[in-house]
C-alpha positions as CSV (number, residue, x, y, z in Angstrom):
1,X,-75.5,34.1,-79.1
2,X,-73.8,36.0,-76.0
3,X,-71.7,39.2,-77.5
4,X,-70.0,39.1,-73.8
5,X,-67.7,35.9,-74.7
6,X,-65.5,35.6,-77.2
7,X,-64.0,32.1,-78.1
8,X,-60.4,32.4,-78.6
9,X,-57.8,29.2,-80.1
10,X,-57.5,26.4,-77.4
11,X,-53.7,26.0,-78.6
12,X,-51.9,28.5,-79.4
13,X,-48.3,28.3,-80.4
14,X,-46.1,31.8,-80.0
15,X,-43.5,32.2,-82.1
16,X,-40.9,31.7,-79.4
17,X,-41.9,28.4,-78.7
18,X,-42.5,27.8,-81.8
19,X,-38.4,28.9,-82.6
20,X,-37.5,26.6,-79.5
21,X,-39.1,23.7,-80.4
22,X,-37.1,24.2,-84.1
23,X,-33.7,24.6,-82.5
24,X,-34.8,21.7,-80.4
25,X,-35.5,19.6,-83.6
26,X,-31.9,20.9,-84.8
27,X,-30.3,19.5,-82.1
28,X,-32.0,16.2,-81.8
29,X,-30.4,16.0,-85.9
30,X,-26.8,17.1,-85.2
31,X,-27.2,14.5,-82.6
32,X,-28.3,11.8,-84.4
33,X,-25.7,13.0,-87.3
34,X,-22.9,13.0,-85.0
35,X,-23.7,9.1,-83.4
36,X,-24.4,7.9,-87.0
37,X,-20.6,9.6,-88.6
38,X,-18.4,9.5,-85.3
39,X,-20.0,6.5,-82.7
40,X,-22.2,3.6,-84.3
41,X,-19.3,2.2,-86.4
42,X,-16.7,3.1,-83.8
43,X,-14.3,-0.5,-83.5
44,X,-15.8,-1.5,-87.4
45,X,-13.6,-2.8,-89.4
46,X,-14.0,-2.5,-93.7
47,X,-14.3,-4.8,-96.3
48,X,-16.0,-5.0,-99.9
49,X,-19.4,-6.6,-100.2
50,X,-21.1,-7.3,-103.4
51,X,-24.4,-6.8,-104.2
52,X,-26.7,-9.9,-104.6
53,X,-30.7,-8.4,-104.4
54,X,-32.6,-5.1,-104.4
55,X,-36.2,-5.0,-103.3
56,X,-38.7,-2.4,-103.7
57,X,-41.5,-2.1,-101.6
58,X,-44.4,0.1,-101.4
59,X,-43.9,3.4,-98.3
60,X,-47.7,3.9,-97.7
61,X,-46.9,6.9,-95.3
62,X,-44.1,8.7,-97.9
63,X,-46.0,7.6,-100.7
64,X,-43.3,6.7,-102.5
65,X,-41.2,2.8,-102.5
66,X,-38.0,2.4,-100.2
67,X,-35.6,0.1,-101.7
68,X,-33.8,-3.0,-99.5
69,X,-30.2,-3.7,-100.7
70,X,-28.7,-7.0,-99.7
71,X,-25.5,-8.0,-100.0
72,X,-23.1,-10.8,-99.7
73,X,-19.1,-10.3,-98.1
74,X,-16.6,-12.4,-96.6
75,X,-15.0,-12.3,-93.1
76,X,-12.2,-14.4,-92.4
77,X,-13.3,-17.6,-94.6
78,X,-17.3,-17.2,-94.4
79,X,-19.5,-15.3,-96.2
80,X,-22.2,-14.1,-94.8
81,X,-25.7,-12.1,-96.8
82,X,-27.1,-9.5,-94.7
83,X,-29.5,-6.5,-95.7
84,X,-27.1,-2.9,-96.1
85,X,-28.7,-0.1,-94.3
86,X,-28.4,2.0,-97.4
87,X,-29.0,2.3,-100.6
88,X,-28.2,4.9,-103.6
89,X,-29.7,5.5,-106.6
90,X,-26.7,3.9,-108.3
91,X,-27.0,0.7,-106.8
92,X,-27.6,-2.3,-109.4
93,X,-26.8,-6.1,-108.7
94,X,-23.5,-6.9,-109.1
95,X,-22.5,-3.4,-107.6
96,X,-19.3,-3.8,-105.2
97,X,-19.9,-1.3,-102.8
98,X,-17.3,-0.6,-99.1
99,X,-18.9,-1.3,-95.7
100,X,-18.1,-1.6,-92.0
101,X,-18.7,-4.6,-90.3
102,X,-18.8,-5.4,-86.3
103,X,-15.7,-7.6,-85.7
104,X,-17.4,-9.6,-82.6
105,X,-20.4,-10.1,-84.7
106,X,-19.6,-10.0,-88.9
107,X,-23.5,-10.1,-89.8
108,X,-23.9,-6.5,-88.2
109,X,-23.2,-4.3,-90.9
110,X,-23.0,-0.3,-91.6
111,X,-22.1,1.6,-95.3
112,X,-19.2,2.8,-95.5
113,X,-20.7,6.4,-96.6
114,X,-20.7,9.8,-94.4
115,X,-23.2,11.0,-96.8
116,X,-26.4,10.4,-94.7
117,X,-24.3,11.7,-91.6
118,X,-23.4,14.5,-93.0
119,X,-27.0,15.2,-94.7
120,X,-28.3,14.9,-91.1
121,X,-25.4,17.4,-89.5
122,X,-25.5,19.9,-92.5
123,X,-29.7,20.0,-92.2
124,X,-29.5,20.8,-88.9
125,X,-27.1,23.1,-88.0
126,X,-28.6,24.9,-90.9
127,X,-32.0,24.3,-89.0
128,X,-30.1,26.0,-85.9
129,X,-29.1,28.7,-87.4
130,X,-32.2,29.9,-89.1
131,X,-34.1,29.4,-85.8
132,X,-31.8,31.8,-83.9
133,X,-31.7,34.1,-86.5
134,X,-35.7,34.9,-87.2
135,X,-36.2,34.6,-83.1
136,X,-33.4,36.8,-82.7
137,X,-35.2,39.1,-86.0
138,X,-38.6,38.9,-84.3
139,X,-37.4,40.1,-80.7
140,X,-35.4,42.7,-82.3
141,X,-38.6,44.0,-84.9
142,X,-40.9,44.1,-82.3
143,X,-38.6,45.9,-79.4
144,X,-38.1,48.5,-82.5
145,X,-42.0,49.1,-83.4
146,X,-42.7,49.2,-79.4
147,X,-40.2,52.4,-79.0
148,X,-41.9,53.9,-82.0
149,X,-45.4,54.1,-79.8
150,X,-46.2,55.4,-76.4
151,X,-45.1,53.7,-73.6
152,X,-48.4,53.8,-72.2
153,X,-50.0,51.9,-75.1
154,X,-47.1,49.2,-75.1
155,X,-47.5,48.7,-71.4
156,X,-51.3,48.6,-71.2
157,X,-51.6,46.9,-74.8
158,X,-54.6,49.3,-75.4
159,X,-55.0,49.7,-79.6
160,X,-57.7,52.4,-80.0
161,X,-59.5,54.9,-78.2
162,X,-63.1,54.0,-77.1
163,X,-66.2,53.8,-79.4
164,X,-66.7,57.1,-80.9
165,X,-69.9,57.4,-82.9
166,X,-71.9,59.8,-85.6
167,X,-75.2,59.9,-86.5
168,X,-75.9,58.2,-90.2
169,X,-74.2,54.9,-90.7
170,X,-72.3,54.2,-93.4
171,X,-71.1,51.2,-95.6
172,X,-67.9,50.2,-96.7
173,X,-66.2,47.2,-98.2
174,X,-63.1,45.6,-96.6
175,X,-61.0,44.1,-99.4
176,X,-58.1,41.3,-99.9
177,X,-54.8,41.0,-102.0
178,X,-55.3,37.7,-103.2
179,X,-52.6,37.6,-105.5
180,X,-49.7,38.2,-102.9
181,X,-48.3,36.2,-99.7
182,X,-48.1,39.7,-97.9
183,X,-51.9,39.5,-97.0
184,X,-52.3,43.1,-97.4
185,X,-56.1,44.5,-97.0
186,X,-58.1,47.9,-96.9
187,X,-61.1,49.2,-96.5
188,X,-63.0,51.5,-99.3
189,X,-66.3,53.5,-100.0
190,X,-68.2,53.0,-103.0
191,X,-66.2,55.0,-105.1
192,X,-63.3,52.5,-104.3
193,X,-61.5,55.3,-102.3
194,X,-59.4,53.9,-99.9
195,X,-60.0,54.8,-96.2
196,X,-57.8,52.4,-94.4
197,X,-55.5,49.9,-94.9
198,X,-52.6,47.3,-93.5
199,X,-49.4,47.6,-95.7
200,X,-46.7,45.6,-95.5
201,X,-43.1,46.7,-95.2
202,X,-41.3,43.9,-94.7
203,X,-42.7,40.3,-95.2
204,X,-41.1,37.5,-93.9
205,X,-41.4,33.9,-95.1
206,X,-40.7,32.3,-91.0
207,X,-40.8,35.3,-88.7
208,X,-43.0,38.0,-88.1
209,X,-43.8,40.6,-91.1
210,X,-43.8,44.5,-90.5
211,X,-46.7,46.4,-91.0
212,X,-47.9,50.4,-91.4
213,X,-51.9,50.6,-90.3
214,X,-52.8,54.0,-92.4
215,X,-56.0,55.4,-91.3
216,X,-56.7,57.8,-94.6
217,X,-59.2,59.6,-92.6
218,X,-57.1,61.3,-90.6
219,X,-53.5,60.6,-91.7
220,X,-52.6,58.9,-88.6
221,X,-49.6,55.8,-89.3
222,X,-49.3,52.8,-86.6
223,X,-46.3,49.9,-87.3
224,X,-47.3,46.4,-86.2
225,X,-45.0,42.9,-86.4
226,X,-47.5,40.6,-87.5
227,X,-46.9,36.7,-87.0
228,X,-47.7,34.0,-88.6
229,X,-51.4,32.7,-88.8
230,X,-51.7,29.5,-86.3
231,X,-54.9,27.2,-86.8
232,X,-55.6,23.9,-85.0
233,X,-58.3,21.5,-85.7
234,X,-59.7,19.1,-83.6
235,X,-62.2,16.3,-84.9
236,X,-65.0,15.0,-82.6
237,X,-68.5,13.2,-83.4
238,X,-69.7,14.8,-86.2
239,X,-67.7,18.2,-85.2
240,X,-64.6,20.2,-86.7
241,X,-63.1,23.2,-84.9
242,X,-61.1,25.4,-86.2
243,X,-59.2,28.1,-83.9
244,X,-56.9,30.0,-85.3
245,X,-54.9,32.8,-84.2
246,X,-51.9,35.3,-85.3
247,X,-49.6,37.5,-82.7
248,X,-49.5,41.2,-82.6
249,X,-46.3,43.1,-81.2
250,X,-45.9,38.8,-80.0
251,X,-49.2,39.3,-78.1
252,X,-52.2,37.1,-79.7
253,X,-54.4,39.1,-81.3
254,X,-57.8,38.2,-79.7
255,X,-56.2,38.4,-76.2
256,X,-55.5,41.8,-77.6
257,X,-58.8,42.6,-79.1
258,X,-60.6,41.5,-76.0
259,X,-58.4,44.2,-73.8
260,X,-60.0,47.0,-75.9
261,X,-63.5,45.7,-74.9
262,X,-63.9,44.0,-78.3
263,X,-66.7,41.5,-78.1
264,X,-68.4,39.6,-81.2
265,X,-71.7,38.0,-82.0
266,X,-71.8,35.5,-85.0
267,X,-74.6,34.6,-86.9
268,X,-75.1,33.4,-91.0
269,X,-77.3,34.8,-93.6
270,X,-77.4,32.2,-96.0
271,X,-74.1,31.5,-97.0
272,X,-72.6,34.9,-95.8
273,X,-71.5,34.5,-92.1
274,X,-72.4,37.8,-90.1
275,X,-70.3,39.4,-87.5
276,X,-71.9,41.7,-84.8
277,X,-68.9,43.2,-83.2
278,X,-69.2,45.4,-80.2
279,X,-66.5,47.7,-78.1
280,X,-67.8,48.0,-74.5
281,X,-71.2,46.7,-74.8
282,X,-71.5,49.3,-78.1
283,X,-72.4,48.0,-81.1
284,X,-69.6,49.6,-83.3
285,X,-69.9,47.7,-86.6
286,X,-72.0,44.6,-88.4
287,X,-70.0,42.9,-91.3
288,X,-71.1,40.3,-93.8
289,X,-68.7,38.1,-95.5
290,X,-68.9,38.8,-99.4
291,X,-67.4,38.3,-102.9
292,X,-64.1,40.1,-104.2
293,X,-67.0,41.9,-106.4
294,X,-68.3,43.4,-103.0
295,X,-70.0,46.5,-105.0
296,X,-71.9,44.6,-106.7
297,X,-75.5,43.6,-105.9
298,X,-79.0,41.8,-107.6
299,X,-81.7,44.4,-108.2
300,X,-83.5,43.0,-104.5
301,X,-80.2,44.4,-103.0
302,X,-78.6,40.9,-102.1
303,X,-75.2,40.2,-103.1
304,X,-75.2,37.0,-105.9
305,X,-71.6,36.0,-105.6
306,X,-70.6,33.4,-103.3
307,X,-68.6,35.0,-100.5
308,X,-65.0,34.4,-100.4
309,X,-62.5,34.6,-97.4
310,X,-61.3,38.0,-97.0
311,X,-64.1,40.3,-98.6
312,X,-66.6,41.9,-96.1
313,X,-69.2,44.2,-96.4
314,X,-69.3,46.8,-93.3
315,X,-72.0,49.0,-91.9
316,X,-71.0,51.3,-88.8
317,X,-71.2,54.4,-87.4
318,X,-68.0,54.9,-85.7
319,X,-66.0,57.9,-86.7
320,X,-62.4,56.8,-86.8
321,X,-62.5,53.0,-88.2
322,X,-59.4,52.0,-86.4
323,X,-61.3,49.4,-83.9
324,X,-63.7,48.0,-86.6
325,X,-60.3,47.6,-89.0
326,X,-58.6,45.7,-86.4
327,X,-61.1,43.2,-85.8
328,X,-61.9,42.8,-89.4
329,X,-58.5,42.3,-90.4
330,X,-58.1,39.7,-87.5
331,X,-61.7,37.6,-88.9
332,X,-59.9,37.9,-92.1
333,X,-56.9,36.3,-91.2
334,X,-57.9,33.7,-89.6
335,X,-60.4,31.6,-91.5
336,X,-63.9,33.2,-90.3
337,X,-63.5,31.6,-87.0
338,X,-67.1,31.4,-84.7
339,X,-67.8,33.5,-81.7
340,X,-70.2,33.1,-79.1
């Protein structure tokens, strides 16, 4: 494998598209809302119709039944049976229920309800609003943690200094909160002391979440908006790919990664997938995908759990761990993707 390429997500979907194409979707419902309460009846006139038949049949795709409600009415002398294009869960035959009906042509037929009109309207406006508020949130978060850094780093989008290295190696675990939606991580030594870690501040269930980098080494602090991880699939003879991706300050993370020289190399072991990852044609750190019990090992020195998304095992040599934390943290979070 070539540690000069790395494979990023074919489709990527920023958050700002992703917030247009929801207002979008919004509008397209108050619209259909509006024609359904204000303009398909307009010129109906109403009458009572009785209820004559109610058919269930099978919704493969909603995996559920829809229910057909026919009815029976009379308009000036004849009666006419038609199929209602509603139906409650009150309906029973024998049910008189209010409908409109097309004067020029009786057997077209509407209920007399708002209630599906006024689902649709309610949905999206609410739909609106939400979308404007978490793109107005995200543009807002991230102009606040770019004025707390330098504007030369925002400008260049440079997120550590280069490789810096020291004699011995060393080998510490990178470790996942399971139990919590925040996705928070860290790295420790052996004697579980924490060295570096992502907390989040403030985690939010559509937008981007806020998050503090600590580097315990040397007490430095770095704020991050973290988005949402995106992952596309596409299925081809005997092939799956997976490419997933999450935004940084809005900036996708590999594109990021890949501006501070980061390259990786990707290999298996087994069942543990093995990351070579270089900074600058440096090799800056190897990590091996491992078992939330990443301490512990067989007698031959092989780890004996099955390895689990989110737990690595890390040898390197670099002296600050901010580049080797980054990457880490970005093969974490999105599901062990493959480089070449």
């Amino acid at each position: 494998m070539n540690a000069n390429k790395l494979v990023k997500p074919k489709i990527i979907i920023p958050p700002k598209v992703m917030a247009a194409l929801l207002i979008v979707a919004a509008l397209i419902m108050i619209g259909i809302g509006a024609y359904i309460g204000f303009f398909e009846s307009r010129g109906f006139e109403n009458t009572t119709a009785t209820i004559v038949r109610i058919d269930a049949e099978d919704d493969i795709a909603a995996e559920d039944k829809t229910y057909i409600t026919t009815v029976t009415y009379t308009v000036d002398g004849k009666e006419y049976t038609e199929i209602l294009d509603s139906y409650a869960p009150d309906y029973k035959v024998g049910k008189e229920v209010k409908i409109k009906y097309n004067p020029a042509n009786p057997a077209i037929i509407h209920a007399d309800s708002p209630g599906f009109a006024i689902y649709l309207l309610g949905a999206g406006v609410l739909l609106l609003i939400i979308s404007i508020f978490v793109l107005i949130k995200n543009s807002n978060q991230r102009k606040e943690v770019q004025e707390g850094k330098t504007e030369t780093s925002a400008e260049s989008g440079l997120l550590f200094k280069p490789s810096s290295q020291t004699e011995q190696e060393r080998e510490v675990y990178f470790l996942t909160d399971l139990g919590t939606a925040k996705g928070t991580c860290h790295i420790e030594d052996r004697n579980s002391n924490v060295l570096y870690e992502a907390a989040c501040d403030k985690f939010s269930l559509l937008g981007d979440s806020l998050y503090t980098f600590v580097n315990h080494e040397n007490g430095s602090e770095t704020a991050y908006s973290i988005g949402k991880t995106d992952t596309t699939s596409s299925n081809g003879f005997l092939v799956l790919d997976n490419h997933s991706t999450f935004t940084l300050d809005g900036r996708d993370i590999w594109k990021q990664l890949h501006k501070n020289g980061i390259r990786i190399e990707t290999g298996m072991d087994g069942l543990k997938w093995v990351y070579t990852i270089y900074q600058n044609e440096t090799k800056i750190a190897r990590v091996v995908s491992a078992n939330k019990k990443v301490h512990e090992e067989e007698e031959d020195g092989v780890l004996s759990k099955v390895p689990m998304q989110g737990f690595f095992r890390i040898w390197t040599r670099e002296l600050s761990l901010d580049a080797v934390f980054m990457t880490v943290f970005a093969i974490s979070r999105t599901d062990m993707m493959l480089y070449d």
